[in-house]
LOVEXDREN-29695 format. One record per residue (C-alpha): residue in one letter; y, z, x. Coordinates in steps of 0.25 Angstrom, whole numbers, plus 2048, in hexadecimal, padded with zeros to 3 digits. Each point is the difference from the previous one (the first is absolute). Example, Ala and Ser with C-alpha at 12.3 -4.5 7.8 and 13.67 -1.06 7.14 Angstrom:
BEGIN
A7EE81F831/S80E7FE806/
% end
This chain:
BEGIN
X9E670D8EC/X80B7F8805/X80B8077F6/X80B808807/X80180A7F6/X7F980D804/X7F48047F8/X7FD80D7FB/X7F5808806/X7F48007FA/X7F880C805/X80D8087FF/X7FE80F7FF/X8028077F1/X80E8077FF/X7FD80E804/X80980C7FD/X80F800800/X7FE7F0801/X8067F77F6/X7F67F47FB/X8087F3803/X8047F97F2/X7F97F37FC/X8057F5806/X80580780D/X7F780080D/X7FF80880A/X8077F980A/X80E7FA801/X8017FB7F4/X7FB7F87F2/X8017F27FC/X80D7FC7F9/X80580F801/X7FE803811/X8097FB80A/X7FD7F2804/X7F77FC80C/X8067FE80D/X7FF7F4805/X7F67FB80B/X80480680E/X80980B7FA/X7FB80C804/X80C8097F9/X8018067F2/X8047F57F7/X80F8007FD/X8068067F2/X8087F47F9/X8088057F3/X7FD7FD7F4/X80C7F67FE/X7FB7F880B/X7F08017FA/X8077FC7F2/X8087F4805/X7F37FB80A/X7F88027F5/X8057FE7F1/X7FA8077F6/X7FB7F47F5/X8087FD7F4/X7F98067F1/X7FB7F67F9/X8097FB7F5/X80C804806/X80C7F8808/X7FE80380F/X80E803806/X8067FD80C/X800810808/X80E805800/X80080F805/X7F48027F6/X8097F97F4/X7FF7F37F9/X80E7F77FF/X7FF8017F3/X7FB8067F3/X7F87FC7F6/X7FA8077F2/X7F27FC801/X7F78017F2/X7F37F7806/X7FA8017F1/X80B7F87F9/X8037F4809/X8097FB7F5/X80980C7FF/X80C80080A/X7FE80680E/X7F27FD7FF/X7F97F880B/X7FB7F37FA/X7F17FE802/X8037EE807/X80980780A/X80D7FE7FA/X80D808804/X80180B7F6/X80B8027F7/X80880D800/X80280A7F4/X8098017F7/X80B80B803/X8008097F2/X80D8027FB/X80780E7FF/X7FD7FE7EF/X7F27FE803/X7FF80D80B/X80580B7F4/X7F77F87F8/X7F580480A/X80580E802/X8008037F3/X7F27FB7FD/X7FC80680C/X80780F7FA/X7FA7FE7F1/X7F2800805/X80280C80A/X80B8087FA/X7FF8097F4/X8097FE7F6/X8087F5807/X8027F77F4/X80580A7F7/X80980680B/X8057F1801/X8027FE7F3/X80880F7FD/X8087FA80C/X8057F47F8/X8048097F5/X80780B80A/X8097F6806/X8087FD7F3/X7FE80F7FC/X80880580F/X80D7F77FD/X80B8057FA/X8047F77F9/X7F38027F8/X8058057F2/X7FA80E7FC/X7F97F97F5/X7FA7F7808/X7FC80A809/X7F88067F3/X7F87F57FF/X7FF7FD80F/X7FA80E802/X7F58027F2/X7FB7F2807/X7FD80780E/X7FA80B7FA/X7F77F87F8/X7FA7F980C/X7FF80D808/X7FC8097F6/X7F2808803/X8047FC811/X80B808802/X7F880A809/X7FC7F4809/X80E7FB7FF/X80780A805/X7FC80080E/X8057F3800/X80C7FD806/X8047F57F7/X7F98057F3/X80780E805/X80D7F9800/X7FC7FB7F1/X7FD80C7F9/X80C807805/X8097F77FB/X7F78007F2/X80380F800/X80D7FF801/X8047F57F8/X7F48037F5/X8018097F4/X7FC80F7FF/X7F17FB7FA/X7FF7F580C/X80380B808/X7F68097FA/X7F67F6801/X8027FF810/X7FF80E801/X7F48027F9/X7F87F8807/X80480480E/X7FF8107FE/X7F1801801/X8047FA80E/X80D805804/X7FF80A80A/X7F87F4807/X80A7F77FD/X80B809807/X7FB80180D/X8017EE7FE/X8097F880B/X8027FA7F4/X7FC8077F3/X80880C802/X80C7F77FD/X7FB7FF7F2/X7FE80E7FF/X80E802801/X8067F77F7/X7F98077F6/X80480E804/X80E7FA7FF/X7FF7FA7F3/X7F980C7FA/X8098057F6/X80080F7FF/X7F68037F6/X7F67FA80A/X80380780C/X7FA80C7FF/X7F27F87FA/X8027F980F/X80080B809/X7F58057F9/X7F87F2805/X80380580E/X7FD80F800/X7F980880A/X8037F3809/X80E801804/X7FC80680F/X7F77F7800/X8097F37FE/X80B807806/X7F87FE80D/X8007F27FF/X80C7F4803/X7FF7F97F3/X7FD80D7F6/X80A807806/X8097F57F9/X7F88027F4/X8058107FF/X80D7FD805/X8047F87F2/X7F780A7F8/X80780D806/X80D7F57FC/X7FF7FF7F1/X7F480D7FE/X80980C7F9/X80180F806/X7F48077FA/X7F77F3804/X8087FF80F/X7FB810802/X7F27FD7FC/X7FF7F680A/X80680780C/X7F780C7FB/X7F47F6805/X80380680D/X7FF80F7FC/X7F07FF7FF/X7F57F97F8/X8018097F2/X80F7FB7FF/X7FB7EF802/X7F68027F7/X8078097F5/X80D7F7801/X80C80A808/X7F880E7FA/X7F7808806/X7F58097FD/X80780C7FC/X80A7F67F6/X80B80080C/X80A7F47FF/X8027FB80D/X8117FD800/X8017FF80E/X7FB80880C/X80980B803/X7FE8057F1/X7EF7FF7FF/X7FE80780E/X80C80B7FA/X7F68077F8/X7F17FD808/X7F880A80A/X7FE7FD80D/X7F37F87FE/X8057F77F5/X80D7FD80B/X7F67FD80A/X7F97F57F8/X80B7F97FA/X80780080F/X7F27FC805/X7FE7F57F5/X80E7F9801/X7FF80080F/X7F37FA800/X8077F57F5/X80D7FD808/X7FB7FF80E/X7FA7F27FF/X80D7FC7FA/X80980480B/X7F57FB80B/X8017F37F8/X8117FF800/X7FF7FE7F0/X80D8077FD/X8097F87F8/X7FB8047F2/X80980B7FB/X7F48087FA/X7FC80280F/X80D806804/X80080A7F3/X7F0805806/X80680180F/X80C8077FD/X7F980A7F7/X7F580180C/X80A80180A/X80780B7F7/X7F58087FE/X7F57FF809/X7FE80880D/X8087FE80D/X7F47FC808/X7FE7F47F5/X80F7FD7FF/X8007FD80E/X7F37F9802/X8067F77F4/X80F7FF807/X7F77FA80A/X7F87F67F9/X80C7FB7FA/X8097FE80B/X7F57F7806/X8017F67F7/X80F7FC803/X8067F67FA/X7F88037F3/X80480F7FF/X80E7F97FD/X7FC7FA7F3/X8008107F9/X8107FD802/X8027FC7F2/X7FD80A7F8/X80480E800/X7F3806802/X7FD7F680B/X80C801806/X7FE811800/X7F27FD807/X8077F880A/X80B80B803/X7F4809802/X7FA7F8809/X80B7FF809/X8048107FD/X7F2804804/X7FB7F780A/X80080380E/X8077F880A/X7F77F4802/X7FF8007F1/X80E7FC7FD/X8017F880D/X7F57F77F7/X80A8007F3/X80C7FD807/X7FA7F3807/X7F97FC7F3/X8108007FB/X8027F5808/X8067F57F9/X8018077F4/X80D80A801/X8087F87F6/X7F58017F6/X7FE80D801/X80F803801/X8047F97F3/X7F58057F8/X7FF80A7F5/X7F780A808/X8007F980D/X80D806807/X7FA80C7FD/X7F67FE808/X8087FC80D/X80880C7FD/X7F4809804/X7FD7F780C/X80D803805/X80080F7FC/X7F2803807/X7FD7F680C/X80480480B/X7FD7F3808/X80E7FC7FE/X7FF7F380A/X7F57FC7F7/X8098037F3/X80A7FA808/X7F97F2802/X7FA7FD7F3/X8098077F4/X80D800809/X8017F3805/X7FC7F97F1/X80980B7F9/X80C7F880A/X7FB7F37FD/X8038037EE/X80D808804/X8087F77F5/X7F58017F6/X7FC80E802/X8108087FF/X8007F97F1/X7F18037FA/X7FF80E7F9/X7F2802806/X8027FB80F/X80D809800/X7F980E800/X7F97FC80D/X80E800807/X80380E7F6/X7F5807807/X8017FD80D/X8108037FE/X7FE80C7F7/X7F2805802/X7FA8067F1/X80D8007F9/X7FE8037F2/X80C7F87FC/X7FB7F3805/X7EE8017FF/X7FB8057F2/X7F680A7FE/X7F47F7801/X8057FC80E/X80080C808/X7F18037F7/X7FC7F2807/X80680580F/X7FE80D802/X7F18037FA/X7F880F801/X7FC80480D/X7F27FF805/X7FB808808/X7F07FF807/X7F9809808/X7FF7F980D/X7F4800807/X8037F480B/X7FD7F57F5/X8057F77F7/X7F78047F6/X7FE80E800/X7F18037FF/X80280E7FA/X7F38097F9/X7FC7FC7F3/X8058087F3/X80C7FF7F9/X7FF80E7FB/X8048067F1/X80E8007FC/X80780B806/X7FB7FD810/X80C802808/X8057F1801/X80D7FC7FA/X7FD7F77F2/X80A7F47FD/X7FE8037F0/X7F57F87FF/X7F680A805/X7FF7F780D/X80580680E/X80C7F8805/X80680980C/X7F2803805/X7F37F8802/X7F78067F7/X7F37F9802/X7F67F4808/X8067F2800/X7FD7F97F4/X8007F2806/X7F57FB804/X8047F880D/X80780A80A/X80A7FA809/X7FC80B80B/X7F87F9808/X8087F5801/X80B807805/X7F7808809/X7FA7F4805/X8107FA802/X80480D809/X7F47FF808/X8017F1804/X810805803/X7FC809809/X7F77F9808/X8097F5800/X80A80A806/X7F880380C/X7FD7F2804/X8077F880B/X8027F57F7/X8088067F6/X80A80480B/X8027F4803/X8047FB7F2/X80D7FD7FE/X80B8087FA/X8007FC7F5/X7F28027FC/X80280E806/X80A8037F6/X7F97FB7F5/X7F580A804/X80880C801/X8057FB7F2/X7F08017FA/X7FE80C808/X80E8097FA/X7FB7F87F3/X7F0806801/X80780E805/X8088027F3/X7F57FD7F7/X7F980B805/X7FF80F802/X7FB80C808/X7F18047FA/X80280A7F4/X80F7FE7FF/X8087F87F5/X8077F47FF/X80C7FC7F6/X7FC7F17FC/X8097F5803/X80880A809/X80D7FA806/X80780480D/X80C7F9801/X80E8087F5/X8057F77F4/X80D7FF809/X7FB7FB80D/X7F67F87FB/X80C7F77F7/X80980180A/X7F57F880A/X7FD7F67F4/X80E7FE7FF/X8047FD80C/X7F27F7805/X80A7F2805/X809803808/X80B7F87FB/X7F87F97F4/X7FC8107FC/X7FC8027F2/X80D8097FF/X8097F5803/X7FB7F87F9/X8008067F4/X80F804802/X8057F3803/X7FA7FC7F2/X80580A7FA/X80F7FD804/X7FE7F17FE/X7FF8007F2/X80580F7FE/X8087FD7F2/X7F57FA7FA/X7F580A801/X80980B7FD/X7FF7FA7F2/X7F38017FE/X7F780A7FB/X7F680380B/X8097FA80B/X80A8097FF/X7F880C804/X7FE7FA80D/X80D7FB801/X806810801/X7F3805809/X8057F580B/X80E8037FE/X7FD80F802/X7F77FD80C/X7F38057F8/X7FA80D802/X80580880E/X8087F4804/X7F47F8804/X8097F27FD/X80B806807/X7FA80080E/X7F77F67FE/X80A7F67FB/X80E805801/X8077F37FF/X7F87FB7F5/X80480E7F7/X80D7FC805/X8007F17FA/X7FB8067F1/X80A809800/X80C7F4801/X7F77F97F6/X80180C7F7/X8107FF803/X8037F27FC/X7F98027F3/X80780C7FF/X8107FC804/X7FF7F47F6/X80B8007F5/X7FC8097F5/X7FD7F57F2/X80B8037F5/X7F67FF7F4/X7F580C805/X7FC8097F2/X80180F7FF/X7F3806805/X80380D7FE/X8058047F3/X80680D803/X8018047F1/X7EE8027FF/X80280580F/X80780B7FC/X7F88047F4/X7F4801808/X7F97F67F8/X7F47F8805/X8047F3805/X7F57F5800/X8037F7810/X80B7F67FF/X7FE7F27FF/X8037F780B/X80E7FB7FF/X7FF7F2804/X7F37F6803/X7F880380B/X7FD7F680A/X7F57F7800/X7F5802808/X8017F680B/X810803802/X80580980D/X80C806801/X8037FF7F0/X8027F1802/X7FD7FD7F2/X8047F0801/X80D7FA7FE/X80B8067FA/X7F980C7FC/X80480E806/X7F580B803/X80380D7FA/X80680980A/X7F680A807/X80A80C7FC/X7FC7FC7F0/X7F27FB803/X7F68087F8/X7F680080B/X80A7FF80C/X80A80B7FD/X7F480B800/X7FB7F980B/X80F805808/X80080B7F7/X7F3806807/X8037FA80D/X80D80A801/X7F880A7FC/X7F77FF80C/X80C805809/X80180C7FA/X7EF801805/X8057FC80E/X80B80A800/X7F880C806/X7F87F880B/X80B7F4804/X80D8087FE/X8067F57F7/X7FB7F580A/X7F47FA7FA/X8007F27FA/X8028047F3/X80D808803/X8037F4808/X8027F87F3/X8048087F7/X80C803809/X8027EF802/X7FE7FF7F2/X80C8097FB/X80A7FA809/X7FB7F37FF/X7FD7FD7F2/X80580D7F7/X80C807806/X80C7FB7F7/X7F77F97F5/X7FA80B7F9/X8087FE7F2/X7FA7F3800/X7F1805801/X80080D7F7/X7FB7FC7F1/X7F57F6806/X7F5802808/X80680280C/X8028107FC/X7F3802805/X8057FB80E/X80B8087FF/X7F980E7FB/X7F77FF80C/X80C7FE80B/X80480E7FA/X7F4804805/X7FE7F980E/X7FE80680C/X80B7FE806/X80D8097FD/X80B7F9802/X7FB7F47F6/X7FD80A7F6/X80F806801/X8067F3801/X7F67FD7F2/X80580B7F9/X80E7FE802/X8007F27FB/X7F68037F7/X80780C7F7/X80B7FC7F9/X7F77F57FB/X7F58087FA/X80A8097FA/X7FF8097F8/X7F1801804/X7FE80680D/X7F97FB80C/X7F5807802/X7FB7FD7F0/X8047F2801/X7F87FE80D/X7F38087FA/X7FF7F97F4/X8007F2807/X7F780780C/X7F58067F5/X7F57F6801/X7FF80280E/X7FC80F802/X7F27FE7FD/X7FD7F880B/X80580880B/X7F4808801/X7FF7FA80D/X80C801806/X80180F7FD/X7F3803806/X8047FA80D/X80C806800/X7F980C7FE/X7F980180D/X80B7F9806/X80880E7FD/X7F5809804/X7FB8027F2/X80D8037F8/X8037F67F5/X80D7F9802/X8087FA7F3/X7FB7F37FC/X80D7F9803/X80B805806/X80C8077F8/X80E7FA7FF/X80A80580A/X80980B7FD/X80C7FC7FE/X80F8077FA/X7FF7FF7EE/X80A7F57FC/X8057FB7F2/X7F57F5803/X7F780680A/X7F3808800/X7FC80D806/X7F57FD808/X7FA80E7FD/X8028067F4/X8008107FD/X7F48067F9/X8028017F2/X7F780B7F8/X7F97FA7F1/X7FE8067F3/X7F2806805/X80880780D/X7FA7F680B/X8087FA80A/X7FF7F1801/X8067F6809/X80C7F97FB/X80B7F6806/X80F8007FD/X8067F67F8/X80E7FB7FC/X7FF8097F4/X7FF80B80B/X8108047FF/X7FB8027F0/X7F680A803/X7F37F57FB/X7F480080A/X7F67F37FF/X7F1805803/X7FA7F980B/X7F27F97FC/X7F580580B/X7F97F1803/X7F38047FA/X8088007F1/X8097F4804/X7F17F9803/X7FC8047F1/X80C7FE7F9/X8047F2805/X7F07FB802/X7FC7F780D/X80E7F9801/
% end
């Protein structure tokens, strides 16, 4: 009765409903003994105060456990540490039961920890020892200074221990390690042994982190009886590990070493179930080859299916960015060649999303070929997305085998040139030195200087850049969403060959995931944005990136039921060059490339592919795009070209033209270089101390390299009136190198120098040729002399004389330009001879001679015969 604390009422009422009973132990009142606040003291009539619970802990210590040491408090931490083991009073750290100080424990060494650890991992681990011990052995296996006996012995001892485990192994990555260096270093049975036990397994084993390494030595170490047992472990699964990371490097060193027939039945996977499961054939006994050559002879349903099959196969492949194996770019350039334009361009689109990886097709030609499509047919935005995954990346791609080719087509079709201008301009600067001297790098600089030009881009070039033309039925879409039914053979739409439509959409979308509402959902959010007060206020350069999207979203669309070209570009060849070129101001690509060019001028006109380049900047490349855009620099190769040229002619140059097998027509194989060329390395035909570089007159590659840059005058002749650069030089050239010295160059090389100032642009350096030039090629006449040295160069005028062509309104003028007319000497040549009638009574062209006065008429050979008689030289 006299306690303080309040009791709980007795007579209290049951909780009723919506009431919570109070928990045992709680009272009804301000509180509960040991858990409520605590009483107020006598005469205090407020609530009683809150006190922390730092304050209650220090006030009130909490008692120490029996058995254990009671520490001074220090923040909740004791001053110091002691391992406590209160059953073993005689072990160290152990409190001693009389109240002793306890001893501390011994600290383990680092011997005794692995000792632990590896106790520890042997009772946990499988496998452990034995991985341990094939670890011991491995170590002496891996050194090279291991004898290959040694290694023998070394590897039948692994296998041994591992035998029956190599499933287990293998997903090991030690034991992984193992058995790939037992497989390379073992003999063909050991070999055989590891593969048996693992193929019941190996499409498990090749989706491994780990595994799939060993899956791989083996397909490299297969010899070639094998191979084809091997792909038949993986048939009917290639999409399927194609799919995933770790199997696609499985198929990559399987399509490697596999043969043609065995390559075809595994891209035939993708054509429909009956060719996995019947291995490349199907069921009406059709070999699948390729694509193009299966859908050739199919109906319109068959098509379908297979279209429907691979698309349904090679989707998940290009969402997932797997696209480095070279059997994916074979499947995606035959789908981009033969499947419908409303596919090709949902497929365009998929790829150019996944940027930087798209450029990992670059390296083979059918990579390289989807690459180029993707930029050819791509809309706008598409190829903004190629060009900014380039980033970093333009020396590779410019040096590499099928690379360049690709950066070729970005800079034929994007008509973005800032963009182009940033990222493959400014990195195409930074490896000018390096990039004028590699053979691939070099036909960048061709085409932007000498657009498609035969002479300088083979065949499978100009296939790569310029692809079909697409054309889709537009409906306001990026996937057309047209009526189902392809319709029977014969249906009105244009066929590419392959009984698939290529100029015109010819069915529904066969992908799956449609970018349409994405892109709908893009203009609408645009638009709304346009109206709002706070996008005006936006600064200026958000507002032109937004025109930028907006022209970008109005290209790649069209007016409902009209037709779109894919990958239409607005901007010419000529002006979109021409703003690439001259992107910097004073650091322009144009200038730049000139200035390096003249600075080591003598030295790349040596070479085989440098030369090329060195007579398109000399000339001013195509139109005289170098000629206005860097004047000074065209300038500055021409004197280069000069003092190569006004050197002293050498005293010891060999005949190059024998004139004896000239005159009888024979076919003559090229003529060897007279002298060592430089080393690579070596400007300016620098080729160390005491050693003279071959004068560019009698160079084998230089000489044809002047040869066809004079030649170019005669081109300009009709559009420059003998002002362009070419006619430029060839005017400093005669005065400065070759007027008064022509006895010392005729019987070398340098004959083809001089055939070709006979057939300049320029008149008066082609009488002042002639003049010089007739006594000494006596008693041949000039206009012979000059077309046998000029044969193996009418073949590639092909260009030439078409835009002379439409230069002249249509009319074909003269390849080159005839010799002046000038008065028959004793050692001159009529410029034009009389026509002369032959034993069939036809009138043929013919040239007077010296042996004119004695009534003999030489026949002139037309350049189409000089071209087959004297072969490409």
């Amino acid at each position: 009765s006299t306690s303080t604390w309040p009791q709980p009422s007795l007579m209290a009422p049951p909780p009723g409903k919506g009431q919570k009973r109070p928990s045992p132990g709680k009272a009804s009142g301000s509180g509960t003994p040991g858990k409520g606040p605590r009483p107020k003291p006598s005469g205090d009539t407020g609530p009683p105060a809150k006190k922390s619970k730092v304050s209650d802990s220090r006030k009130y210590p909490k008692p120490a456990a029996p058995g254990k040491p009671k520490f001074a408090l220090n923040g909740g931490k004791p001053k110091f540490a002691i391992k406590v083991a209160s059953k073993h009073p005689h072990v160290p750290g152990t409190q001693p039961s009389d109240g002793s100080k306890p001893v501390a424990a011994a600290k383990l060494t680092r011997q005794d920890q692995k000792e632990k650890v590896i106790a520890k991992n042997l009772a946990i681990k499988k496998n452990f020892g034995l991985i341990q011990d094939a670890v011991v052995l491995w170590e002496a296996l891996r050194l090279k200074e291991t004898s290959p006996e040694e290694k023998q012995e070394l590897v039948a001892k692994i296998m041994s221990k591992v035998d029956g485990k190599l499933v287990e192994l293998t997903s090991h990555h030690t034991a992984s390690r193992i058995i790939q260096f037992c497989a390379r270093h073992g003999t063909e049975a050991q070999r055989a042994k590891i593969l048996d036990q693992v193929k019941a397994n190996i499409l498990a084993l090749s989706k491994s982190k780990y595994g799939h390494h060993v899956v791989c030595k083996l397909i490299s170490m297969a010899p070639k009886d094998q191979v084809p047992g091997l792909v038949r472990l993986f048939q009917g699964h290639a999409a399927e590990l194609l799919r995933h990371p770790h199997g696609a490097d499985v198929m990559t060193d399987l399509y490697d070493v596999a043969p043609a027939a065995s390559r075809n039945a595994i891209c035939a996977e993708f054509y429909g179930r009956e060719f996995a499961l019947f291995g490349g054939v199907s069921t009406q006994g059709v070999v699948a080859t390729n694509l193009a050559s299966l859908l050739k002879d199919q109906g319109a349903t068959k098509r379908r299916s297979v279209m429907k099959h691979m698309t349904k196969s090679l989707v998940p492949i290009m969402e997932k960015a797997i696209l480095h194996p070279p059997m994916v770019h074979r499947l995606l350039r035959d789908f981009i060649e033969c499947a419908p334009s409303s596919s090709v361009e949902d497929a365009v689109d998929t790829l150019a999303a996944t940027g930087a990886a798209l450029l990992k097709m670059v390296h083979t030609h059918e990579g390289a070929t989807v690459v180029c499509s993707v930029l050819a047919y791509g809309s706008a935005r598409d190829r903004k997305r190629v060009i900014k995954a380039m980033k970093g990346y333009v020396r590779n791609l410019a040096v590499n085998e099928w690379g360049h080719v690709v950066l070729m087509t970005a800079l034929s079709v994007v008509d973005d040139t800032k963009v182009l201008a940033t990222v493959v301009g400014a990195e195409l600067k930074a490896m000018i030195d390096e990039a004028v001297e590699d053979s691939h790098a070099i036909h960048v600089f061709l085409q932007l200087l000498s657009p498609d030009n035969p002479r300088y881009q083979p065949p499978a070039n100009l296939a790569m850049l310029h692809p079909p033309t697409r054309i889709v039925q537009g409906t306001g879409k990026m996937v057309t969403e047209l009526e189902d039914g392809l319709g029977e053979d014969g249906d009105g739409m244009e066929d590419n060959g392959h009984g698939m439509d290529v100029d015109g959409d010819d069915d529904d979308d066969l992908f799956s995931g449609s970018k349409s509402s994405s892109k709908g959902s893009k203009k609408s959010a645009a638009g709304k944005a346009k109206g709002s007060k706070a996008e005006e206020a936006k600064s200026l350069k958000a507002g032109k990136a937004k025109q930028e999207q907006q022209s970008d979203d109005e290209a790649d669309e069209a007016a409902p039921g009209g037709e779109r070209v894919l990958g239409f570009s607005k901007k010419g060849v000529d002006a979109r060059r021409k703003e690439v070129m001259a992107a910097g101001g004073a650091e322009s690509l144009a200038k730049v490339l000139t200035q390096a060019v003249a600075d080591s001028a003598g030295g790349l006109l040596r070479l085989p592919h440098a030369c090329d380049l060195v007579v398109e900047v000399a000339r001013g490349g195509q139109a005289g795009i170098l000629l206005e855009l860097a004047p000074q620099g065209v300038e500055a190769v021409h004197e280069a070209l000069l003092v190569e040229a006004s050197q002293p002619a050498p005293t010891n140059q060999a005949a190059s033209h024998p004139t004896d097998s000239a005159a009888k027509g024979k076919k003559r194989k090229a003529d060897p270089p007279v002298a060592a060329q430089p080393e690579q390395g070596e400007e300016q035909g620098q080729q160390g101390p005491g050693v003279q570089a071959e004068h560019v007159f009698t160079h084998w590659h230089a000489s044809r390299a002047l040869r066809r840059l004079l030649l170019a005058s005669g081109e300009e002749t009709a559009a420059a009136n003998g002002t362009g650069a070419a006619a430029r030089f060839a005017t400093a050239l005669w005065t400065r190198a070759c007027a008064g010295r022509c006895s010392s160059w005729v019987g070398t090389h340098a004959e083809k120098v001089l055939a070709a100032l006979l057939r300049c642009g320029v008149p008066s350096v082609q009488a002042a040729a002639a003049k010089e030039l007739g006594p000494l090629v006596a008693p041949k006449s000039l206009e012979s002399w000059s077309s046998e040295r000029l044969a193996g160069t009418q073949h590639h005028a092909g260009n030439a004389v078409k835009n002379a062509k439409q230069a002249a309104g249509g009319k074909v003028p003269p390849l080159e330009p005839q010799l002046p007319q000038q008065a028959a000497g004793p050692k001159q040549v009529a410029a034009n001879g009389t026509p002369a009638t032959n034993k069939k009574g036809k009138k043929t062209e013919v040239v007077a001679d010296q042996e004119q006065a004695r009534g003999q008429v030489a026949k002139r050979k037309t350049p189409a015969k000089a071209a087959l008689g004297k072969g490409k030289h």
